[in-house]
Each structure stands twice: as C-alpha cells, then as structure tokens.
C-alpha positions as CSV (number, residue, x, y, z in Angstrom):
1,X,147.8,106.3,109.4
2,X,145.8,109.5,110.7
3,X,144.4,110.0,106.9
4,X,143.1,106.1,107.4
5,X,141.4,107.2,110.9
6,X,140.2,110.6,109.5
7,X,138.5,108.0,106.9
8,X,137.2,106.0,109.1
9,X,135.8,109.0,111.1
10,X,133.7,110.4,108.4
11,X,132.5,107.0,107.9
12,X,131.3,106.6,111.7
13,X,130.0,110.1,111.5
14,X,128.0,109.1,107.9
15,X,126.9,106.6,109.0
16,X,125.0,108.2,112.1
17,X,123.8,110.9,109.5
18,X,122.4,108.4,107.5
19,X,121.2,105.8,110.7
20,X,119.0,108.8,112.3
21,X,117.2,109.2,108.9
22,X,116.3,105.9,108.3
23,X,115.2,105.3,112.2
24,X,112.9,108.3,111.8
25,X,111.6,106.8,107.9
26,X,110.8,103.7,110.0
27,X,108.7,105.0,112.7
28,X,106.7,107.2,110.4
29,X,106.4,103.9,107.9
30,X,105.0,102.1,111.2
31,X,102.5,104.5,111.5
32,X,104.5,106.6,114.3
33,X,102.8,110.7,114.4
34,X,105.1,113.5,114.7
35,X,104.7,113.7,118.1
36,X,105.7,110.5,118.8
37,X,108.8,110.5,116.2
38,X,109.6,113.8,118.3
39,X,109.4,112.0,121.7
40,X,111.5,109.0,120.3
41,X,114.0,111.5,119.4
42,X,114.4,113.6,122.3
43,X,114.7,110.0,124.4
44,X,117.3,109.2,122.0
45,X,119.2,112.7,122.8
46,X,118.7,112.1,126.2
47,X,120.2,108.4,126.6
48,X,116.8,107.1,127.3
49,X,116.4,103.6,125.6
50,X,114.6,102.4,127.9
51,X,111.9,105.1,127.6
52,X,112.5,104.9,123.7
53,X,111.6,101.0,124.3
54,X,108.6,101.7,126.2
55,X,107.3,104.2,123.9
56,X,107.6,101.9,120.7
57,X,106.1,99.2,122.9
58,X,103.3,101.3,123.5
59,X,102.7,102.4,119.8
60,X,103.1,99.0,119.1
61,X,99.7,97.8,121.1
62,X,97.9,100.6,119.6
63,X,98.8,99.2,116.2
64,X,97.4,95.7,117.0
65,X,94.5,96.7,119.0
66,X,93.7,98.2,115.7
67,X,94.3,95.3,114.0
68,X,92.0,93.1,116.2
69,X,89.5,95.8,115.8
70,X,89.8,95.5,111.8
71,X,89.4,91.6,112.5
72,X,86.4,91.7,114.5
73,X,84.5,93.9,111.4
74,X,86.3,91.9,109.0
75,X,84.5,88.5,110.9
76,X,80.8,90.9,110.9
77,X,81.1,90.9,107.4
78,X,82.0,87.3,107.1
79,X,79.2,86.3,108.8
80,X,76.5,88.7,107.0
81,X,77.9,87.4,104.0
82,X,77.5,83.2,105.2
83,X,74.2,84.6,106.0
84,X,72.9,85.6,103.1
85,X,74.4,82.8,100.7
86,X,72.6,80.7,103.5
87,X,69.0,82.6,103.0
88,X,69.6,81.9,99.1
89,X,70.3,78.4,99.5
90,X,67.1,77.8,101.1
91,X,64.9,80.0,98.7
C-alpha cells in the first residue's frame, strides 16, 4: 500500500514539474515578457492568485488594445483601397 502512495506521490509531484512548464510555455505563447512571466511566478510562490489574475487581466487588455489598433490600420487601408478602385471606376 505505501509503494501504491509512493506512486502516486511522484505522480502529484510530476505532474507539478510538468504543470509549471507548460503555464510558463503559455504566457510566453500569449505574448507575456520575461518580466511579466517573472511576476506571474513570484505571485504564484507567494499564494497570490488574485494578483496573478489581475496581472493576466492586465496583459490581456494590452493584447486587445493592440488588436483594435491593428483593426483601425487594417479599416485605413480598406478604405484607401475602395478609394482607388472607386477613382478607376469613374476614369
């Protein structure tokens, strides 16, 4: 029976080794710097969801005022392109 909850043990414990990887691989895939990968961390060490939340929250924003940024050039070049098909239309 110990052997079984040694087993399971190491299983828990692998499974955190492998969790915190993949948690970091996440934030840097969304675009996270190493600062704030750092700051999520030391949250995390410190029992600080709620600061973890507010941080991701935070990057979060920044990633779609970006993305409305992108929109609005995206919608300029829309429109300088109607244009001009417009002006040859009318040559």
């Amino acid at each position: 029976m110990s052997e079984y909850r040694e087993g399971a043990r190491a299983s828990s414990e692998q499974r955190k080794a492998v969790f915190k990887p993949a948690v970091i691989q996440n934030l840097e895939d969304a675009g996270c710097d190493k600062q704030t990968v750092e700051q999520f961390i030391k949250l995390e060490k410190a029992g600080e969801k709620q600061g973890q939340l507010r941080l991701l929250e935070r990057h979060r924003r920044s990633l779609l005022d970006n993305v409305h940024k992108k929109q609005k050039q995206i919608d300029c070049l829309d429109y300088l392109v109607y244009q001009m098909k417009k002006g040859r239309e009318n040559e």
